[in-house]
Biopython code that builds the backbone (N, CA, C, O; Angstrom):
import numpy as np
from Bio.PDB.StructureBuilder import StructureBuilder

atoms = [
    (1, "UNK", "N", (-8.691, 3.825, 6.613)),
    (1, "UNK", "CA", (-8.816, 4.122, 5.208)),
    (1, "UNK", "C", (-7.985, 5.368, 4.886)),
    (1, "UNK", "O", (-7.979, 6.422, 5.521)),
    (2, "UNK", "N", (-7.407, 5.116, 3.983)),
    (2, "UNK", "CA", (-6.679, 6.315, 3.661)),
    (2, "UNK", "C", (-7.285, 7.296, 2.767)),
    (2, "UNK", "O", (-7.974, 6.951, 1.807)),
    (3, "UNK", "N", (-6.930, 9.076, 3.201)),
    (3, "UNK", "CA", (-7.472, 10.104, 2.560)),
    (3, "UNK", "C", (-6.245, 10.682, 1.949)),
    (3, "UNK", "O", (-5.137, 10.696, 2.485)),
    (4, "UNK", "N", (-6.640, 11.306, 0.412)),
    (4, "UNK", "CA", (-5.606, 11.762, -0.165)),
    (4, "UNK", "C", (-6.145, 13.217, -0.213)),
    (4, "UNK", "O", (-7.239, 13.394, -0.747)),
    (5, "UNK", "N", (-5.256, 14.596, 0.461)),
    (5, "UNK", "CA", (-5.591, 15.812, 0.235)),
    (5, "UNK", "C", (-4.752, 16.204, -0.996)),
    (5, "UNK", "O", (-3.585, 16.523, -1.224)),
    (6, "UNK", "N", (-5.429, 16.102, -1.401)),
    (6, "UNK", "CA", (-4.723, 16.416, -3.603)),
    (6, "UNK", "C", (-3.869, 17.585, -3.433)),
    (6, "UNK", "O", (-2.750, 17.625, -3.945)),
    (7, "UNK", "N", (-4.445, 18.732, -2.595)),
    (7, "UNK", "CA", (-3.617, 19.889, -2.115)),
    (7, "UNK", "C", (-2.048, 19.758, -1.419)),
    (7, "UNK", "O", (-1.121, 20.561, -1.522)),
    (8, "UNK", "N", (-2.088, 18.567, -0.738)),
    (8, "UNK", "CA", (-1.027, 18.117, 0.020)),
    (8, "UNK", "C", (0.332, 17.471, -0.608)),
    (8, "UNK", "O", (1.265, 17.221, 0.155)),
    (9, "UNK", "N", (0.423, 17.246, -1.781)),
    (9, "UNK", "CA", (1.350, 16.285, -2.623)),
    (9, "UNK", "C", (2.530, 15.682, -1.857)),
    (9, "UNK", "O", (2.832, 14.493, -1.960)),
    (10, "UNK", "N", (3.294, 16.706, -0.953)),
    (10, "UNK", "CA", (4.934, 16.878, -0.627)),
    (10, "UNK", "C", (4.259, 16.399, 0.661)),
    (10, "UNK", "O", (4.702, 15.253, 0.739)),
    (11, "UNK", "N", (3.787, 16.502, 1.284)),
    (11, "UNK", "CA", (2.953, 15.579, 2.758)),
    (11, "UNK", "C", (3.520, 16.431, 4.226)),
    (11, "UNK", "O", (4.199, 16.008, 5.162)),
    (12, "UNK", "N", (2.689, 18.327, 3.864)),
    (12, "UNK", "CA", (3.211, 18.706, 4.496)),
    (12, "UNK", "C", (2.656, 18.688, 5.732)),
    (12, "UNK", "O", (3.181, 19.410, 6.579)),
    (13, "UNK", "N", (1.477, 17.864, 6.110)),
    (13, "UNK", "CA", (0.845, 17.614, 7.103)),
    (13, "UNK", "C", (1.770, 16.701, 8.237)),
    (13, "UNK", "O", (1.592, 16.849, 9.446)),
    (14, "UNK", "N", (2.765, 15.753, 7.688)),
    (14, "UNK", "CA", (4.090, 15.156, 8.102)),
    (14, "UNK", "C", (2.869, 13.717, 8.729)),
    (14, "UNK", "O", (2.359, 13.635, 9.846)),
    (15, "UNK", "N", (2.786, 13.231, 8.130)),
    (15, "UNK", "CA", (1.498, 12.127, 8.197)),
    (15, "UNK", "C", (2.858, 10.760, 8.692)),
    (15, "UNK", "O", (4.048, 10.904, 8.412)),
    (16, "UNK", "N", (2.372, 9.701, 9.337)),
    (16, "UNK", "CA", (2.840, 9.043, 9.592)),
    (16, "UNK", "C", (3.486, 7.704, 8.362)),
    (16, "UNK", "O", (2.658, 7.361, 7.518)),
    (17, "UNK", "N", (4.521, 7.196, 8.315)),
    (17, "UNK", "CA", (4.824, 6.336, 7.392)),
    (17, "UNK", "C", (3.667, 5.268, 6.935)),
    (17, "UNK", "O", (3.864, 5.088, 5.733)),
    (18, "UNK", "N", (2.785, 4.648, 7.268)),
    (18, "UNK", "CA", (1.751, 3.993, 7.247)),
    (18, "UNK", "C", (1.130, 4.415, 6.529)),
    (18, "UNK", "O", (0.969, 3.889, 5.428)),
    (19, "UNK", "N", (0.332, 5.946, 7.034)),
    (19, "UNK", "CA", (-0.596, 6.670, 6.428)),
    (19, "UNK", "C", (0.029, 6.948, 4.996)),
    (19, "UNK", "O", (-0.710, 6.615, 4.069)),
    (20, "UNK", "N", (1.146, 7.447, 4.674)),
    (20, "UNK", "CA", (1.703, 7.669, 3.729)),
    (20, "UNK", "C", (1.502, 6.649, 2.304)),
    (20, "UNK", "O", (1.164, 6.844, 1.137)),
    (21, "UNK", "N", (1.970, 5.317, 3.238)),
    (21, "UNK", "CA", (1.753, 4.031, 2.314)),
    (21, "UNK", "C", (0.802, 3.708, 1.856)),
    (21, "UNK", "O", (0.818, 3.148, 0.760)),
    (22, "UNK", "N", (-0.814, 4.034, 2.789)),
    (22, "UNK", "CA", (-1.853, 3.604, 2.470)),
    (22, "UNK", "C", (-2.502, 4.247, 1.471)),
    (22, "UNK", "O", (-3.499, 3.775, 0.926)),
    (23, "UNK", "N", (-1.905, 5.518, 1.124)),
    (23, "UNK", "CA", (-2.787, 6.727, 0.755)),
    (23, "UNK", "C", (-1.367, 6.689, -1.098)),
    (23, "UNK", "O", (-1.608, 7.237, -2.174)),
    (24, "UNK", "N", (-0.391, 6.059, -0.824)),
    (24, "UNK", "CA", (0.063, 6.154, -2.130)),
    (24, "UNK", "C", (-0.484, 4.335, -2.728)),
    (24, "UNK", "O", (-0.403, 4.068, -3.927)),
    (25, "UNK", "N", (-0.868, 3.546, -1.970)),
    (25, "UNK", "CA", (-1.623, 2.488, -2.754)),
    (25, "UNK", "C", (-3.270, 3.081, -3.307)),
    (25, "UNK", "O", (-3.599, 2.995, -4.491)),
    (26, "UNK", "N", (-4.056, 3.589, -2.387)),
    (26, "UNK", "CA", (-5.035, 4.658, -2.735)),
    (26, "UNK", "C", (-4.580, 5.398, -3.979)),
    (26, "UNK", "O", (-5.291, 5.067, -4.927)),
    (27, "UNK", "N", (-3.526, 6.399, -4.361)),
    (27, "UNK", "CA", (-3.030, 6.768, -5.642)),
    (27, "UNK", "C", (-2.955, 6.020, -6.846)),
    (27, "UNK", "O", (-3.205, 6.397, -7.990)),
    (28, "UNK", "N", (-2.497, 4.672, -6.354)),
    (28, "UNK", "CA", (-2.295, 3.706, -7.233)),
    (28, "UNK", "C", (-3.452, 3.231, -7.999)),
    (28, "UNK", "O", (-3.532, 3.036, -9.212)),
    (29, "UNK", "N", (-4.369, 3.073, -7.045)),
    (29, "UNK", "CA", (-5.993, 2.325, -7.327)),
    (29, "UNK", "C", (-6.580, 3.734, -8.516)),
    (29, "UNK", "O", (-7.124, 3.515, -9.599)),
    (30, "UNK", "N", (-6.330, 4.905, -8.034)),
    (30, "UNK", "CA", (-7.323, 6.402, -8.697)),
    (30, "UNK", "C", (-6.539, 6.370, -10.292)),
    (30, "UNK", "O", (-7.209, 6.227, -11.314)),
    (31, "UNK", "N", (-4.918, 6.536, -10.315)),
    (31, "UNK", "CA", (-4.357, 6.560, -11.245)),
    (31, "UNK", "C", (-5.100, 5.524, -12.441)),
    (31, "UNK", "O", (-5.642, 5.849, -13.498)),
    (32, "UNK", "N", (-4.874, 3.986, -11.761)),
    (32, "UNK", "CA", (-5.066, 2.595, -12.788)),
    (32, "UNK", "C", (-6.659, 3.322, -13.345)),
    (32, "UNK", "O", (-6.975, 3.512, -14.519)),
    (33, "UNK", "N", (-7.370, 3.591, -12.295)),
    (33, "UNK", "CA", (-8.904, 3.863, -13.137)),
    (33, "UNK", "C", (-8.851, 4.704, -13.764)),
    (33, "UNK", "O", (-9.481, 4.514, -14.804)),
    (34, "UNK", "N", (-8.159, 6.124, -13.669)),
    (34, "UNK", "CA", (-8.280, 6.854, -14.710)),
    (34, "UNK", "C", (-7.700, 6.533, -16.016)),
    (34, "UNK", "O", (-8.295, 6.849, -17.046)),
    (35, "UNK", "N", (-6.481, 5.875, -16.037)),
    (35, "UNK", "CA", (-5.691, 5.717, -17.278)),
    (35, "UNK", "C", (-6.584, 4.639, -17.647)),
    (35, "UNK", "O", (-6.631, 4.782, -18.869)),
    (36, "UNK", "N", (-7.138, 3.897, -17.436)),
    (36, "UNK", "CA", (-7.931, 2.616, -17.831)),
    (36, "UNK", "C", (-10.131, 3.599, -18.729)),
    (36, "UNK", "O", (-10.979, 3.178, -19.515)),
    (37, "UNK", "N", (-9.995, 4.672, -18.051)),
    (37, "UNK", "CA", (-11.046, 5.201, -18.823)),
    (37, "UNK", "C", (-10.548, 6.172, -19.986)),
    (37, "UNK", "O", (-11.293, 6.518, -20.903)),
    (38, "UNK", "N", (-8.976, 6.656, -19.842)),
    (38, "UNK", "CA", (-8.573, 7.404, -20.761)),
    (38, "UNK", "C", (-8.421, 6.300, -21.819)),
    (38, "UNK", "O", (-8.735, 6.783, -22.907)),
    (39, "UNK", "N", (-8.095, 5.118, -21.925)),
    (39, "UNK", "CA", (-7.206, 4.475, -22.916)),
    (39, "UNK", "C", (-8.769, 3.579, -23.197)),
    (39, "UNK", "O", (-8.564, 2.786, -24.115)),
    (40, "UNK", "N", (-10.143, 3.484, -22.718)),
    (40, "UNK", "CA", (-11.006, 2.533, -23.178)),
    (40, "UNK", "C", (-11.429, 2.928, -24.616)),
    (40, "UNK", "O", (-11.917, 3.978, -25.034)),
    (41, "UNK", "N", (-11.055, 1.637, -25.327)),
    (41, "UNK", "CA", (-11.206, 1.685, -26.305)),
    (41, "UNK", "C", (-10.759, 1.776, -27.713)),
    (41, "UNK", "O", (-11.219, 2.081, -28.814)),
    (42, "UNK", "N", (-9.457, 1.301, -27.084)),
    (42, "UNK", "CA", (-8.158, 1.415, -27.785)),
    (42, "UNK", "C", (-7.132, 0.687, -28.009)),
    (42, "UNK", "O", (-6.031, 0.727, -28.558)),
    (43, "UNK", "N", (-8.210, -0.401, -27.076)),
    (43, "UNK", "CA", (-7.080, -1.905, -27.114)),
    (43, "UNK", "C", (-6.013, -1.862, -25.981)),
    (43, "UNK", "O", (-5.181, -2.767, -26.055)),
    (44, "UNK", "N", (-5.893, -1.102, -25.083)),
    (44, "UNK", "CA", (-4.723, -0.902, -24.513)),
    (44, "UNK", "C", (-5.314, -1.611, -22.870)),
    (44, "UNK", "O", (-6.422, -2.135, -22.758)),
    (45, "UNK", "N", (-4.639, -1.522, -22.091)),
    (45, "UNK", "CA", (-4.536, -2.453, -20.906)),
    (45, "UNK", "C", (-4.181, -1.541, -20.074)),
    (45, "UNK", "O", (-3.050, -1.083, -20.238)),
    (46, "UNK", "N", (-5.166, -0.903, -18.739)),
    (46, "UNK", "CA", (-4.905, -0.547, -17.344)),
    (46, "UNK", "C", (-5.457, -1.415, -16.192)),
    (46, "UNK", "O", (-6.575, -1.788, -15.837)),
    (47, "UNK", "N", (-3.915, -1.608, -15.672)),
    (47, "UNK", "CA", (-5.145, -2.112, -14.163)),
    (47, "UNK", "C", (-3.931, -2.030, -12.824)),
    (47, "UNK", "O", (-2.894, -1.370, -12.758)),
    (48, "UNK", "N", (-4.473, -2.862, -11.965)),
    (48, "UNK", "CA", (-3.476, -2.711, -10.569)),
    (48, "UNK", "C", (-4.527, -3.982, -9.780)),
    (48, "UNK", "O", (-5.698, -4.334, -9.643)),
    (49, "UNK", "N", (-2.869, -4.381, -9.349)),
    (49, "UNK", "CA", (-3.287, -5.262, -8.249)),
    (49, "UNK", "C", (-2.770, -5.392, -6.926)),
    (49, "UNK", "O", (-1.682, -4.824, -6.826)),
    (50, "UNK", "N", (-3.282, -6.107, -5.548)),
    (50, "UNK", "CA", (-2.958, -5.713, -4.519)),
    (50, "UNK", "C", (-1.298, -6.308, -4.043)),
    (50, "UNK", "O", (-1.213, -7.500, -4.338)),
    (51, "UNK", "N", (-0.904, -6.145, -3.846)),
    (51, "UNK", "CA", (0.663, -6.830, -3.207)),
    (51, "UNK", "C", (0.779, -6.582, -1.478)),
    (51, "UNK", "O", (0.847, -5.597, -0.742)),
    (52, "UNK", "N", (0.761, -7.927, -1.321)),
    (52, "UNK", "CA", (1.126, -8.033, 0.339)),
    (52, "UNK", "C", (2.605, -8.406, 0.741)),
    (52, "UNK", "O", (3.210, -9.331, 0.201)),
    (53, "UNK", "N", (2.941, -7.901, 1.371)),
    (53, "UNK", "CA", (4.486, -8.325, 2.161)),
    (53, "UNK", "C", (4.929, -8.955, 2.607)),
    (53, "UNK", "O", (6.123, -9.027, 2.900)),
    (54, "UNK", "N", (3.742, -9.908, 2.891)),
    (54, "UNK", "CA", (4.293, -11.169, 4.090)),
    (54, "UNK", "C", (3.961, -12.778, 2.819)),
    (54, "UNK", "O", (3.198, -13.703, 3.093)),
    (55, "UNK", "N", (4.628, -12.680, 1.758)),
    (55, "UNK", "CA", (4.396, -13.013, 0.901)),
    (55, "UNK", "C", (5.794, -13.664, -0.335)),
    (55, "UNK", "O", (6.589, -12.979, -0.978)),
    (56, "UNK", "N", (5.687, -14.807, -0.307)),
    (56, "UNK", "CA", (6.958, -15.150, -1.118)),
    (56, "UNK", "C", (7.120, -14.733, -2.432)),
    (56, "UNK", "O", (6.023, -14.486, -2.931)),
    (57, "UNK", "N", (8.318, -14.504, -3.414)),
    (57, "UNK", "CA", (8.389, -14.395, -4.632)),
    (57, "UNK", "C", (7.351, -14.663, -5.722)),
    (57, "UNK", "O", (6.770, -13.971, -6.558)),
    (58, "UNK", "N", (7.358, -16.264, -5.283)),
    (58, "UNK", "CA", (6.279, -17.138, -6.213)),
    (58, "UNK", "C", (4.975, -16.457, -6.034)),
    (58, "UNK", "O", (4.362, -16.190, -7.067)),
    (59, "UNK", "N", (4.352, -16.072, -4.689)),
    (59, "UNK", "CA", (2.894, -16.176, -4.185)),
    (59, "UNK", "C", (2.753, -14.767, -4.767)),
    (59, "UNK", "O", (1.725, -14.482, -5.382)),
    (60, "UNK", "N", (3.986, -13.641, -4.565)),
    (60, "UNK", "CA", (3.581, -12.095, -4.975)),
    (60, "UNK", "C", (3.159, -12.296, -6.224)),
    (60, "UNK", "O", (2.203, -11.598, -6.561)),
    (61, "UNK", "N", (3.595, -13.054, -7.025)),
    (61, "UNK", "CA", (4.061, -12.695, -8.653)),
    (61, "UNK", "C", (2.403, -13.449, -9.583)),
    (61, "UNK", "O", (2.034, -13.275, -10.745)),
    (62, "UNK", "N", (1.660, -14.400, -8.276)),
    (62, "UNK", "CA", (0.698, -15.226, -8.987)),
    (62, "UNK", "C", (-0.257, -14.306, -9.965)),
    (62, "UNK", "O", (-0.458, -14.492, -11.165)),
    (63, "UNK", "N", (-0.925, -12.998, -8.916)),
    (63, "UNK", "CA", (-1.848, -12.585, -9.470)),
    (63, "UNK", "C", (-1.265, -12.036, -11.265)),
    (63, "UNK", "O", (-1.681, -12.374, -12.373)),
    (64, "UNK", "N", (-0.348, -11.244, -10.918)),
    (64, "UNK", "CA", (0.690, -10.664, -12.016)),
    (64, "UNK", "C", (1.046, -11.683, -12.860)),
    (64, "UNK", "O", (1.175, -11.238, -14.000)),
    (65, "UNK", "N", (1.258, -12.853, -12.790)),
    (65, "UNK", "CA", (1.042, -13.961, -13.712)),
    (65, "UNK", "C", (0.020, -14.123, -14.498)),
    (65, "UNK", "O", (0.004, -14.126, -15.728)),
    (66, "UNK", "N", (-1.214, -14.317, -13.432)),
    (66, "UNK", "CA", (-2.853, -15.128, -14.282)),
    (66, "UNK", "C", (-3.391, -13.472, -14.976)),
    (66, "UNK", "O", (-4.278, -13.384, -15.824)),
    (67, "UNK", "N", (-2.575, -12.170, -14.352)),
    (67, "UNK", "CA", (-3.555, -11.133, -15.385)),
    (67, "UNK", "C", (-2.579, -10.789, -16.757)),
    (67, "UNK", "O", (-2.829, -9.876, -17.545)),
    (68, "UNK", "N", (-1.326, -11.791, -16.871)),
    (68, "UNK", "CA", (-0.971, -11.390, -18.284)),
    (68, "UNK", "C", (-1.438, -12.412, -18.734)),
    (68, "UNK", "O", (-2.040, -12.074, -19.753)),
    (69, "UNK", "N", (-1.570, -13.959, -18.526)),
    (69, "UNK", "CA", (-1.875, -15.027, -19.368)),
    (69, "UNK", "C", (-3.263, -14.812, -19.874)),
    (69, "UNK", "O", (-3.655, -14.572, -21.016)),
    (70, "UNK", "N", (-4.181, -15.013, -18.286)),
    (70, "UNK", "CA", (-5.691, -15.215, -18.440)),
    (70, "UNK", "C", (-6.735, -14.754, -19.597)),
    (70, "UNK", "O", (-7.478, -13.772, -19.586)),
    (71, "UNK", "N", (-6.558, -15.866, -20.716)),
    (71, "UNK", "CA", (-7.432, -15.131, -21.539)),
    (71, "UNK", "C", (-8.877, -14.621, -21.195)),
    (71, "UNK", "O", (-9.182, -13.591, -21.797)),
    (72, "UNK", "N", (-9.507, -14.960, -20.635)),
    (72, "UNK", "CA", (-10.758, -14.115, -20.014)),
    (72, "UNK", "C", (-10.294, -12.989, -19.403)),
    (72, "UNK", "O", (-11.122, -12.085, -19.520)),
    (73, "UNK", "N", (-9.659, -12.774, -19.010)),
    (73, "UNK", "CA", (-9.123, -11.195, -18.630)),
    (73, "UNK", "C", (-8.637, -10.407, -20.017)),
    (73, "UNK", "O", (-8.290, -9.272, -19.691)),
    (74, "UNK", "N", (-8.555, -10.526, -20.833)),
    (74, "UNK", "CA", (-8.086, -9.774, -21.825)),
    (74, "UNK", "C", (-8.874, -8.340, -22.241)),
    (74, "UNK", "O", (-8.218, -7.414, -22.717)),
    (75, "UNK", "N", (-10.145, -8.237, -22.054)),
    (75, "UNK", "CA", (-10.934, -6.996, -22.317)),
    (75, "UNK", "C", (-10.831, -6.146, -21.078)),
    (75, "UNK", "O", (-10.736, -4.921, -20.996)),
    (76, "UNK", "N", (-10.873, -7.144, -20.042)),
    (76, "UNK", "CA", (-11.086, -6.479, -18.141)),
    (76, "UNK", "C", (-9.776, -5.221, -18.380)),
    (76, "UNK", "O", (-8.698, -5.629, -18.812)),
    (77, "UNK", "N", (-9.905, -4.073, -18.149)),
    (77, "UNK", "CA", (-9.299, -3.103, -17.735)),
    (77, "UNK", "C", (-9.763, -1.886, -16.621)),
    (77, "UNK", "O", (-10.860, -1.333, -16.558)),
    (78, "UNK", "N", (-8.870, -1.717, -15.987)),
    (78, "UNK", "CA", (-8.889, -0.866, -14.663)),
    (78, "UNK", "C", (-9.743, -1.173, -13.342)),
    (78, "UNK", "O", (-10.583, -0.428, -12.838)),
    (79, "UNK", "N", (-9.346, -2.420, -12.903)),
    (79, "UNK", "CA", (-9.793, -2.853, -12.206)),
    (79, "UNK", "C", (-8.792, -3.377, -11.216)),
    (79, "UNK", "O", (-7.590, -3.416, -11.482)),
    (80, "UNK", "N", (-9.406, -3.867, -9.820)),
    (80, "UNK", "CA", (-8.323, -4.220, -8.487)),
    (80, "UNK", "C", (-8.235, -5.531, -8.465)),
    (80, "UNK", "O", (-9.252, -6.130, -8.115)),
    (81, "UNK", "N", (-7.089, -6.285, -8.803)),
    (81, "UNK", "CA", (-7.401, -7.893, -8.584)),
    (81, "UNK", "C", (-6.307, -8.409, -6.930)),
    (81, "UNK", "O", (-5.352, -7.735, -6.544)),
    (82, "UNK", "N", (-6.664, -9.357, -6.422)),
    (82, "UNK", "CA", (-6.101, -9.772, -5.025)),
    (82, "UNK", "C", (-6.298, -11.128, -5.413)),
    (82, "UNK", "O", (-7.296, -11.750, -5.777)),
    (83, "UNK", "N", (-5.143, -11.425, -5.254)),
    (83, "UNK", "CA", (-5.123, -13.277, -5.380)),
    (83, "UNK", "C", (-5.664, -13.874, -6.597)),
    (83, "UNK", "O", (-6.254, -14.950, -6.687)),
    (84, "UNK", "N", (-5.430, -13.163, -7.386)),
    (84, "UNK", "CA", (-5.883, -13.500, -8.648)),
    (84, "UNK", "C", (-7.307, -13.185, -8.873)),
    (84, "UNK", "O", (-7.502, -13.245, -10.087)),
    (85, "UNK", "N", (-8.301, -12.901, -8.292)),
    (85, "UNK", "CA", (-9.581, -12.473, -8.073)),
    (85, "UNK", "C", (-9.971, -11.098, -8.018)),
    (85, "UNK", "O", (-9.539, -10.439, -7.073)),
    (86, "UNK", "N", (-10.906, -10.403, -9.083)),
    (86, "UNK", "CA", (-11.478, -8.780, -8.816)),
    (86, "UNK", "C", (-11.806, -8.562, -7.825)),
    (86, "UNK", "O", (-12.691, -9.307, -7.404)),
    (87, "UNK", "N", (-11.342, -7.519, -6.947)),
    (87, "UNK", "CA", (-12.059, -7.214, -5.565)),
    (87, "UNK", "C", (-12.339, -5.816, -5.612)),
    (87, "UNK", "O", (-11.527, -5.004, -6.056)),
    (88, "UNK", "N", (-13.792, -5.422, -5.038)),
    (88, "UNK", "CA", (-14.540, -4.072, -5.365)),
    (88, "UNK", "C", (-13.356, -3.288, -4.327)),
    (88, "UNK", "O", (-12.871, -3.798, -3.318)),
    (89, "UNK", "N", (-13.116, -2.229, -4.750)),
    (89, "UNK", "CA", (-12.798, -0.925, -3.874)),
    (89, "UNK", "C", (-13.648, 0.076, -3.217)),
    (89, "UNK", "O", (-14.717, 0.440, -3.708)),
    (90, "UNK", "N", (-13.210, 0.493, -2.184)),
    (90, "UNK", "CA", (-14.076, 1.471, -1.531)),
    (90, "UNK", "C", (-13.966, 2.740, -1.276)),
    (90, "UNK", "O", (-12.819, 3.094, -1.548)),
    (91, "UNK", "N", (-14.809, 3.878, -0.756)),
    (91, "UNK", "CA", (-14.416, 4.663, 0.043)),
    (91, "UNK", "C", (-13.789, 5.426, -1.666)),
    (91, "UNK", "O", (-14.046, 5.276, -2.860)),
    (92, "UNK", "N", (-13.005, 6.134, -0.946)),
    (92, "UNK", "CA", (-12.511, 7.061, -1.878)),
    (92, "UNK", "C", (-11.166, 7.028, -3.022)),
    (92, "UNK", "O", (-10.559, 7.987, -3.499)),
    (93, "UNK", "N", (-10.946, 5.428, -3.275)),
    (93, "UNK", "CA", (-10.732, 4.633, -4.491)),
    (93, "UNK", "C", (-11.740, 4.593, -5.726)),
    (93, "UNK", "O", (-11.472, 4.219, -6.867)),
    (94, "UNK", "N", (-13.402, 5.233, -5.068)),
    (94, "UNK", "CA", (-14.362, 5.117, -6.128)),
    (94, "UNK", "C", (-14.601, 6.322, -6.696)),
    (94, "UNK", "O", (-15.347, 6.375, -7.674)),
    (95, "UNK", "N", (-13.957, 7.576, -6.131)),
    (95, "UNK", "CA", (-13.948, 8.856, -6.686)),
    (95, "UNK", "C", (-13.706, 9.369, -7.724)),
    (95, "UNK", "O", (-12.633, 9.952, -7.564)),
    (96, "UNK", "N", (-14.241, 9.589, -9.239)),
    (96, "UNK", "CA", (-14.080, 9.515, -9.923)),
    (96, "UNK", "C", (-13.489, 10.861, -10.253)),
    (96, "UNK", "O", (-12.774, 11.033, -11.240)),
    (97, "UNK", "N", (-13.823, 11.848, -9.363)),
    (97, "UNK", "CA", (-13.434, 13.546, -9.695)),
    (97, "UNK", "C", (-11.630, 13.133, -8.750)),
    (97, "UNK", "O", (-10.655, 12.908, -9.467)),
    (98, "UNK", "N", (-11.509, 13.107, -7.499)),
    (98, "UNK", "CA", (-10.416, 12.625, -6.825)),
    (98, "UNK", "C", (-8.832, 11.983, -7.944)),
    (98, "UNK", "O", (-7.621, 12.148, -7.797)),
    (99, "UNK", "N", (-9.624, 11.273, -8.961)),
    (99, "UNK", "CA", (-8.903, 10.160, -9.552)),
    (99, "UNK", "C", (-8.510, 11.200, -10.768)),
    (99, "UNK", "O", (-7.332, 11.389, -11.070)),
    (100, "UNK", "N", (-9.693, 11.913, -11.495)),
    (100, "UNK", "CA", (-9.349, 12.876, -12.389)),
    (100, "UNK", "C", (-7.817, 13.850, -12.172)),
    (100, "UNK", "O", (-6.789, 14.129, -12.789)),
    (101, "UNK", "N", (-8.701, 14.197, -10.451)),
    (101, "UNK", "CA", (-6.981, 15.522, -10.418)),
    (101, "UNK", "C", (-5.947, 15.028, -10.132)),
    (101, "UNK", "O", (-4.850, 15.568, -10.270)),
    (102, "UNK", "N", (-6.195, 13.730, -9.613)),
    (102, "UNK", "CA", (-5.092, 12.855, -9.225)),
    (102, "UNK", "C", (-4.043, 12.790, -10.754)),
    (102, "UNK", "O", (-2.908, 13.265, -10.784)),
    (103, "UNK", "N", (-4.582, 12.240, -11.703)),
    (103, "UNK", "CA", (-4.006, 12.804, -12.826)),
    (103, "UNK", "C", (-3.047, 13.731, -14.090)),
    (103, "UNK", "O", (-2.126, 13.707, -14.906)),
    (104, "UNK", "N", (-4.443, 14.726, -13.275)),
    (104, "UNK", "CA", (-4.253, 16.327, -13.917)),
    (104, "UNK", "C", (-2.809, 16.617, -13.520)),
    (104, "UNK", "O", (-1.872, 17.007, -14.216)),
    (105, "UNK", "N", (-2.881, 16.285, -12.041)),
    (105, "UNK", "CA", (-1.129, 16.793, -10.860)),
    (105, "UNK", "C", (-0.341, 15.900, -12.009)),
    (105, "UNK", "O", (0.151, 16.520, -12.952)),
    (106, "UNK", "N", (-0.168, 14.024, -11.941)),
    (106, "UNK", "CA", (0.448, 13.434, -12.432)),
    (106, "UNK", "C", (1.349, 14.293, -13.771)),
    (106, "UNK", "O", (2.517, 14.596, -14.012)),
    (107, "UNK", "N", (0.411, 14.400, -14.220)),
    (107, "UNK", "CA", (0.888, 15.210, -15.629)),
    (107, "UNK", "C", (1.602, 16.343, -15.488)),
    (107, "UNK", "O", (2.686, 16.637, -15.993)),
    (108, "UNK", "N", (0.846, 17.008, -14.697)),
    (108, "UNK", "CA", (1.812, 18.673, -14.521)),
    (108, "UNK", "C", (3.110, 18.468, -13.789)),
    (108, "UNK", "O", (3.958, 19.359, -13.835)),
    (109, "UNK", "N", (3.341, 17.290, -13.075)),
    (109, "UNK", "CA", (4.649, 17.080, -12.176)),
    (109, "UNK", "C", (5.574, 16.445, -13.453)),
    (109, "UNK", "O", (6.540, 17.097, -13.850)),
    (110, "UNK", "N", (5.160, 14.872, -14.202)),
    (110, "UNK", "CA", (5.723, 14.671, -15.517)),
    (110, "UNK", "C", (6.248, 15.144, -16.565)),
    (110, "UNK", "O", (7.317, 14.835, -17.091)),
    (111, "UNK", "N", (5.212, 16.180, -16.981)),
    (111, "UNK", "CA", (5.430, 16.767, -18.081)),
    (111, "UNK", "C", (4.697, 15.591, -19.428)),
    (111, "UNK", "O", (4.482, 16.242, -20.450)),
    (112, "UNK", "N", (4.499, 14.826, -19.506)),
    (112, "UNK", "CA", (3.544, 13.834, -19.255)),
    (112, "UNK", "C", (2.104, 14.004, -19.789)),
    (112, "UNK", "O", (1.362, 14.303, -18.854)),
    (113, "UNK", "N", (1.531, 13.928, -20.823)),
    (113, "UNK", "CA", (-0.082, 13.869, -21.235)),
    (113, "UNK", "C", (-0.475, 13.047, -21.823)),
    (113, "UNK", "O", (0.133, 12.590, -22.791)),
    (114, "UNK", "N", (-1.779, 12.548, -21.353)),
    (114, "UNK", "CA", (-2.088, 11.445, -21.985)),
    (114, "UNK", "C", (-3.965, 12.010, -22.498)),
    (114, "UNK", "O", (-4.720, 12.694, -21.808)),
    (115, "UNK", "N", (-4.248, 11.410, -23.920)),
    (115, "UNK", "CA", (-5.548, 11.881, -24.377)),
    (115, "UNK", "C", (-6.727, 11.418, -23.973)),
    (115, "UNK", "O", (-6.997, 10.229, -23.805)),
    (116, "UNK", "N", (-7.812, 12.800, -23.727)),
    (116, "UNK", "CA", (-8.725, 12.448, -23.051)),
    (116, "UNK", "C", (-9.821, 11.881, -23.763)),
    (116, "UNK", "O", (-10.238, 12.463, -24.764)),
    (117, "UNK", "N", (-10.502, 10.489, -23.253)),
    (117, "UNK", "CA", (-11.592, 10.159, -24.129)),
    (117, "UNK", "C", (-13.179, 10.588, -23.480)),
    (117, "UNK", "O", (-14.196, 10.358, -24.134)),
]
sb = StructureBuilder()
sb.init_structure("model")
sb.init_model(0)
sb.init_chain("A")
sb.init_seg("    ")
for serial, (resi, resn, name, xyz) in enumerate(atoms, 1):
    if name == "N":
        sb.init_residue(resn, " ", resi, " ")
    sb.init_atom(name, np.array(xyz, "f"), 0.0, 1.0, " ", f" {name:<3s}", serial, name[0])
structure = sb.get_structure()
């Protein structure tokens, strides 16, 4: 499972390429939830889904297909879908303070703000 030290950004711990990867899909998951609680309620659309590698054009692109068509997905925001299906996250994807500063950095590195609800 990957740990993100929020302190660490530039990865001066020199973490292995793997770890690196796992812990910027981990980013990915904290980001989608926060922008998905900043924007509830506003009509707007956050989310993220999983992408595997060993995986053809067609097969990557399905989930990313059925979450722009799927009209029953239309309210669902900030959530993890895999194969076209919601799948719960764990561990420290559910951190809601983690996901906040995860953010806060986003912005201060951007230049970048987005309003808080």
């Amino acid at each position: 499972m990957a740990n993100l030290d929020i302190n660490d950004m530039k990865n001066d711990r020199k973490l292995s390429n793997f770890s690196i990867y796992a812990i910027s899909k981990l980013c990915n998951i904290l980001f989608s939830k926060e922008l998905a609680r900043r924007l509830s309620g506003t009509g707007k659309w956050g989310g993220l889904q999983e992408y595997l590698l060993l995986r053809t054009i067609e097969e990557g692109a399905q989930t990313t297909i059925h979450l722009a068509v799927a009209p029953e997905l239309e309210k669902i925001t900030g959530k993890y879908f895999s194969d076209c299906k919601e799948k719960a996250v764990k561990g420290p994807a559910n951190d809601i303070t983690l996901a906040k500063s995860l953010f806060k950095i986003s912005e201060e590195i951007t230049g970048v703000t987005f309003s808080k609800t």
